[in-house]
C-alpha positions, 0 to 999 in steps of 0.5 A: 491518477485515479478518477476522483471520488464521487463527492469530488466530482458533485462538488466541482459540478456545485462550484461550476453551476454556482460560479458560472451563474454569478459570473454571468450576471457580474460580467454578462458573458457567457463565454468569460463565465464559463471558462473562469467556472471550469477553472474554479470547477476543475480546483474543487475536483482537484483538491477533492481528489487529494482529500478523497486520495489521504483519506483512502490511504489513511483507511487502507494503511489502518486496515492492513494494521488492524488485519496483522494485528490481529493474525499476530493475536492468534499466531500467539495462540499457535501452539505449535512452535514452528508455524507460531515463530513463522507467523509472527515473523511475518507480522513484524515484516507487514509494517516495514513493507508499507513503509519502503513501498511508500518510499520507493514505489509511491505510485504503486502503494495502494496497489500493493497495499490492497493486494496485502490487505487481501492477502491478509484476510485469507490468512486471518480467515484460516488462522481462525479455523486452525486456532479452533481446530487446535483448541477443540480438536473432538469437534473435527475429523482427520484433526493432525491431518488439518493441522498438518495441511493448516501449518503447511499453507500457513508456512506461506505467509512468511514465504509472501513477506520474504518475497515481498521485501525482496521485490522492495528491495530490488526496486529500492537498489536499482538507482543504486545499480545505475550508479554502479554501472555509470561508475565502472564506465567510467574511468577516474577522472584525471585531476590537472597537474599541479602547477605549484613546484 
């Protein structure tokens, strides 16, 4: 579990200073008041690091979109018809990767969401640059020689997707395995003769 937010942690220290006050004039037992605080304390915390928790998910789940969406508004201005075909393949593969990471690696999401996300922006980034060499190919040297080395990095993003949903995947079928295995040790099970003749 990942440290609460910084709101969280100031409104559980609030909730503590506020409670162990009216519990100490209520019952005049600094000992009963303080135990009673720190439970009301570590709630607070608690409940502000699910919200804190939905709120991250929400933004990260909308930048990851937003990101794809639009590398999939300039792979569509791609004109060459390999790499535009490729890149936007991997467009379509980005949200079902969310999805089953969110299925079979809840635990591991934001992990995987924030190395997508950083992923993404690189290949924004360069799929700008490329965009704008091959509408304007006078402003640049070398230009079939950038574009050239451009398409062959860019092939990447297809190859990251692929790997990626094959990593899923994998993970996605190991209970399936397990029960394979439990299965083929297993010899059938012997039903009790019929009694009835």
């Amino acid at each position: 579990m990942s440290v609460p937010s910084n709101s969280a942690m100031i409104a559980a220290l609030g909730v503590f200073v506020v409670a162990f006050l009216g519990l100490y004039a209520v019952l005049g037992s600094p000992v009963g008041a303080v135990l009673i605080a720190v439970g009301a304390a570590m709630l607070t915390a608690i409940a502000g690091y699910t919200v804190s928790a939905g709120t991250q998910r929400k933004k990260l789940t909308r930048q990851v979109s937003d990101t794809n969406r639009r590398i999939n508004s300039l792979a569509a201005r791609v004109t060459d018809i390999d790499t535009r075909a490729s890149l936007l393949r991997a467009c379509d593969t980005i949200p079902g990767l969310l999805e089953r990471t969110a299925a079979v690696e809840p635990a591991n999401w934001s992990m995987t969401a924030r190395t997508m996300l950083d992923y993404l922006t690189s290949v924004e980034s360069t799929l700008q640059r490329y965009v704008q060499i091959q509408d304007h190919p006078a402003l640049y040297r070398d230009t079939e020689e950038l574009l050239d080395r451009s398409r062959r990095v860019l092939a990447g993003f297809e190859t990251f997707t692929a790997h990626s949903a094959g990593q899923i995947g994998e993970a996605d079928l190991e209970p399936f395995f397990r029960d394979l295995a439990h299965l083929e040790l297993m010899n059938p099970p012997q039903l009790p003769p019929n009694e009835e003749r």
